[in-house]
N, C-alpha and C positions, 0 to 999 in steps of 0.2 A: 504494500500500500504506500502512496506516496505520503508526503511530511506533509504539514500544513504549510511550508516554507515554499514546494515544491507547486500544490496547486496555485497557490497566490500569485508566484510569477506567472503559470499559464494562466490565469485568469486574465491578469492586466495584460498578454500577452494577444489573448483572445480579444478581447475586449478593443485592441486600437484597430485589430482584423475587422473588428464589426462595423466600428467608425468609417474606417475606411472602404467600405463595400454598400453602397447607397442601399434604403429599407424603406420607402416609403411605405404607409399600409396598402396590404392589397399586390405589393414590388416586391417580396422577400425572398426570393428563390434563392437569392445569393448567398444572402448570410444564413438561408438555413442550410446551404450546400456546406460552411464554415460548422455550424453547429455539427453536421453529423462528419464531419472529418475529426471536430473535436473527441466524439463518442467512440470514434474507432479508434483511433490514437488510445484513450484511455479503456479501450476492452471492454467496453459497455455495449451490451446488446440494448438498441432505440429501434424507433420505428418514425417513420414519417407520413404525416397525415396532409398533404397538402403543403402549407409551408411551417404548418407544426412538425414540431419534433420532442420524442417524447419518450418516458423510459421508467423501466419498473425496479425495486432495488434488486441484486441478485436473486434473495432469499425468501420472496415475496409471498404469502401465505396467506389465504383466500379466511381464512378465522382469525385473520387479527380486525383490527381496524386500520385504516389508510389514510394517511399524510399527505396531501398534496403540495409540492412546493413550485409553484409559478412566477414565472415573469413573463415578460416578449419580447422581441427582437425586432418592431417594426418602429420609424420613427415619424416625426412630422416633418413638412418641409422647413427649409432652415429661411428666418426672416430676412428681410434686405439690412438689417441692421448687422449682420457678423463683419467683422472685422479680419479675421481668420478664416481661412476655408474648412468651413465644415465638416469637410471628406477627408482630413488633414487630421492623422493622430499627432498632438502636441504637445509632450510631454514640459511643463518647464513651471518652476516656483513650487515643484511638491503637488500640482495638478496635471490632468490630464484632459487636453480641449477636446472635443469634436462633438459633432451631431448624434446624441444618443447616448453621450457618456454618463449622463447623470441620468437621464429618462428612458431607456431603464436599463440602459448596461449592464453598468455597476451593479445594482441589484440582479440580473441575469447570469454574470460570471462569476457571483460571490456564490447563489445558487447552485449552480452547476458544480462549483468549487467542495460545497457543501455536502449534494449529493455521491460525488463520486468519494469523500471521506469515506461516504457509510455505507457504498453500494454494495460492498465485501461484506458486511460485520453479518455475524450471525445472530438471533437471540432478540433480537431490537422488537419492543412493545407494538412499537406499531410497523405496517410496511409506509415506506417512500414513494411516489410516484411525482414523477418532476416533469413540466409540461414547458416548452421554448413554446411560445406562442404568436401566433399573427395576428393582424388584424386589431391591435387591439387601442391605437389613437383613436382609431375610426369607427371603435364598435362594429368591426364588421362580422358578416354571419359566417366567416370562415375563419375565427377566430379559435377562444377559448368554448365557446359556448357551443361550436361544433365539436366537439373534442367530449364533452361531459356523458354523451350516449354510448362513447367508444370506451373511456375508461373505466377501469374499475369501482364499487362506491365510494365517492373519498368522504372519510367523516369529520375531517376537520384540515383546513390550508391555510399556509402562506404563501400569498401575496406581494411580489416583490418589487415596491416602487420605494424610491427614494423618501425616507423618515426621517433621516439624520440615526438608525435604529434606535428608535422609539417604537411604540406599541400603538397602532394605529390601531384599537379596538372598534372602533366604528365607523361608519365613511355614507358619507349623503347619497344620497339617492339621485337620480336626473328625470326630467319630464322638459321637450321641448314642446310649446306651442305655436300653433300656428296663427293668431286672431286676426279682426277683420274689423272694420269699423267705415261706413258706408254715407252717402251722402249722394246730393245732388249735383249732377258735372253741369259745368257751366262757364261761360265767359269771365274773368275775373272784371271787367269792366263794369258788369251789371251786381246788383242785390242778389244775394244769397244766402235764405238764412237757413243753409242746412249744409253748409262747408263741411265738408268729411275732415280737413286737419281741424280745424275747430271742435269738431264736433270730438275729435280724439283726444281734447286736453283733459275731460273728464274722467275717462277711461284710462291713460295716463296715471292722474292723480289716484286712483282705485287703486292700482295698483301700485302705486310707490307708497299707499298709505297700508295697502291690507296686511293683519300678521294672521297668524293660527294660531290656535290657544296654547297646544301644546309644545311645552318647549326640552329640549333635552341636555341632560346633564351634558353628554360628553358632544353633542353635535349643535347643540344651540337651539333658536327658533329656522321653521323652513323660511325660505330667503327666496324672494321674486324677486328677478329682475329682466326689465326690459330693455330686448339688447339691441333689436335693430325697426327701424322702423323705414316704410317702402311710399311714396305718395307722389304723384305726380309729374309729368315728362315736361313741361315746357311754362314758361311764367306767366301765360296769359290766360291759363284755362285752370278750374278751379275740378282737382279728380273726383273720379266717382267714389273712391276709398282708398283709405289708410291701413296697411299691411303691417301687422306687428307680429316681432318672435318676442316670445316669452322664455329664458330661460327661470324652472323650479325645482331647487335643492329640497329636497324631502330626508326628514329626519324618521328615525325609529317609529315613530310613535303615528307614522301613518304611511299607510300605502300609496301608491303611486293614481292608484284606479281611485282613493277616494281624493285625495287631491282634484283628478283630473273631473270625478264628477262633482264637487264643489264650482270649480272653474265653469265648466259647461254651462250650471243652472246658475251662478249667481253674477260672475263676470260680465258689467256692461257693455259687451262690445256685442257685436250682430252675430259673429260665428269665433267662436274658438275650439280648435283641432287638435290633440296630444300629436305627435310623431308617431309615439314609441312609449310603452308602460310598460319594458321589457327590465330600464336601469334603475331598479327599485334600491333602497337602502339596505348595509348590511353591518351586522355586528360578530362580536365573540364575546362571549362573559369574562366577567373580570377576576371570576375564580376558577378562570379555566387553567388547568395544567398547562397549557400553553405559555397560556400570560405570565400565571405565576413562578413559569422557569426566566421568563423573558424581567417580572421585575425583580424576581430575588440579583438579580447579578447587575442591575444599579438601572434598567432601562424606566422613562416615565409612558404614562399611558394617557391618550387623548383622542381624538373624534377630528377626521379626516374632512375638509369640505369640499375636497377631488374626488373624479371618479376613479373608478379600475375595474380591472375584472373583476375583481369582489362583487362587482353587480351581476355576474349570470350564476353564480354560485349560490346553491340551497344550504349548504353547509356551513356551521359555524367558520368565521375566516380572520385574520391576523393579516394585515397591512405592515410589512417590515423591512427594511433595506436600507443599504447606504445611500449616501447623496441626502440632499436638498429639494423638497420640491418648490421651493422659489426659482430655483434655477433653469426649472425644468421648460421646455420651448424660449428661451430666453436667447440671446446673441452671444456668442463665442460661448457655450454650454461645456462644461466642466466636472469633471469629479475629482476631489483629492486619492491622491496614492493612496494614503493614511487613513482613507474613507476604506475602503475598498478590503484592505489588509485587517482593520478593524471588524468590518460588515460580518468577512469567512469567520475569521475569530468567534461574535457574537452569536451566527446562525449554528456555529458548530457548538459551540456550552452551551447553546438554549436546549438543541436539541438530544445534545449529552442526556440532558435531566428529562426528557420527558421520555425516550428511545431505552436508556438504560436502568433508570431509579425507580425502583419497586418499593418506593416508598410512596409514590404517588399513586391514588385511582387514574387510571385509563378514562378519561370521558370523551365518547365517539363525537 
């Protein structure tokens, strides 16, 4: 078996591979051609689904209960704001630049790092199953949420997006809408007193003022905001309607269906449409074995207001990785070395304690 000294350089090794091999979502053929060169290299039997790639621990045993540990590999495009070429691994001041390093590299090869520790061990509580994932900026249907009918039942995952390794025990939910707010078209020279922009201050205001009652410890109150608004082609004519998207964070404490029929009957606008009631909210108790290996060794614990794949998973889930997510889609995107060598370190003790100590219950 290799030393932890030994994955860590392939990890960051790996990892400026991924940088430099473009991933948009939906593009990943490349870098998953890199992932399963990594799996063969280290003697691990994977399988590839598409541009998933994915893998069971040697010793795998259908009466335990199952571990998932996830990230992906796919990334966004990089803004006009870099400075640095994206595609460019750049190692210098103790970080490491490029497109994907911090979202979700780093968390992907600390992973990986992780897994092949323990793919060998015998005896371990629970089995492993580690998923390289696509599609997953994009929410696409060829992502992780393809993958969930193929794999084994997993009864409890991590989740690998950049925390700084903290305990990301809860993470918001997503609802976009489509709304509409309508009016009389017309010459702007002449009266009109049914202006669709006008008519949308109100509606507007409803929404910048409305909250829900219920509010959550670790995720807060859910959070509207309106993000884009669509009216009008030319300064002379007054449109027939005002096109608004609604982005809605949804906390524990409501589904995504009763948000969206709240919105439907009470929202003053003429029509509002969900997308998608697919990115519902997701948690892990906080006396889960998980958690409680994760704080006994100094990690703090809090409520995510990003998305992840945590949203197609029915199972309890753990948001944990290295990196930063302020940094994450930002201009010259970066992870620390010191991140990265730390992350393996943390994933490997958390998982020490829950894989090996039979002083803990098991909770699927």
């Amino acid at each position: 078996m290799k030393t932890r000294e030994q994955l860590t350089k392939e990890a960051i090794s790996l990892l400026e591979n991924l940088i430099e091999t473009p991933s948009f979502s939906s593009e990943e053929a490349e870098t998953a051609l890199l992932l399963e060169a990594w799996f063969q290299e280290n003697e691990i039997s994977y399988q590839r689904t598409q541009n998933n790639i994915w893998a069971k621990n040697k010793y795998f045993d259908k009466s335990k209960p199952t571990l998932l540990l996830n990230s992906h590999h796919d990334t966004v495009k990089p803004n006009n704001a870099y400075t640095l070429n994206p595609f460019k691994a750049i190692q210098k001041e103790g970080k490491l630049f490029g497109l994907g390093s911090n979202d979700a590299g780093g968390c992907l090869v600390s992973l990986l790092a992780t897994f092949a520790h323990f793919y060998e061990q015998q005896n371990l509580r629970y089995n492993i199953i580690i998923v390289a994932s696509a599609e997953e900026e994009n929410s696409g249907e060829n992502g992780l949420n393809s993958m969930l009918s193929l794999l084994p039942k997993v009864d409890v995952a991590i989740v690998g997006e950049p925390t700084q390794m903290n305990l990301a025990i809860a993470e918001k939910g997503l609802i976009v809408f489509d709304a509409l707010v309508k009016g009389t078209p017309s010459h702007a020279a002449h009266p009109n007193k049914d202006n669709a922009i006008y008519n949308a201050i109100p509606v507007l205001e409803w929404f910048k003022k409305k909250h829900f009652n219920k509010s959550s410890n670790t995720l807060g109150e859910v959070k509207i905001t309106v993000t884009q608004i669509q009216a009008g082609k030319q300064h002379n004519a007054v449109p027939a309607d005002v096109k608004l998207v609604i982005d809605v964070r949804v906390n524990e404490h409501y589904s995504n269906q009763e948000i969206a029929n709240y919105l439907i009957n009470n929202a003053p606008c003429d029509s509002i449409v969900p997308r998608s009631l697919q990115l519902n909210s997701s948690s892990i108790s906080i006396g889960h074995e998980l958690v409680q290996a994760g704080i006994a060794l100094g990690r703090t614990t809090y409520g995510s207001p990003t998305l992840s794949d945590q949203a197609c998973l029915s199972c309890p889930s753990l948001k944990l990785g290295p990196g930063d997510s302020l940094r994450s889609h930002s201009a010259d995107e970066f992870i620390y070395i010191k991140e990265i060598e730390e992350g393996i370190e943390i994933y490997i003790n958390v998982l020490e304690k829950i894989l090996k100590n039979n002083n803990y219950e098991t909770l699927g």
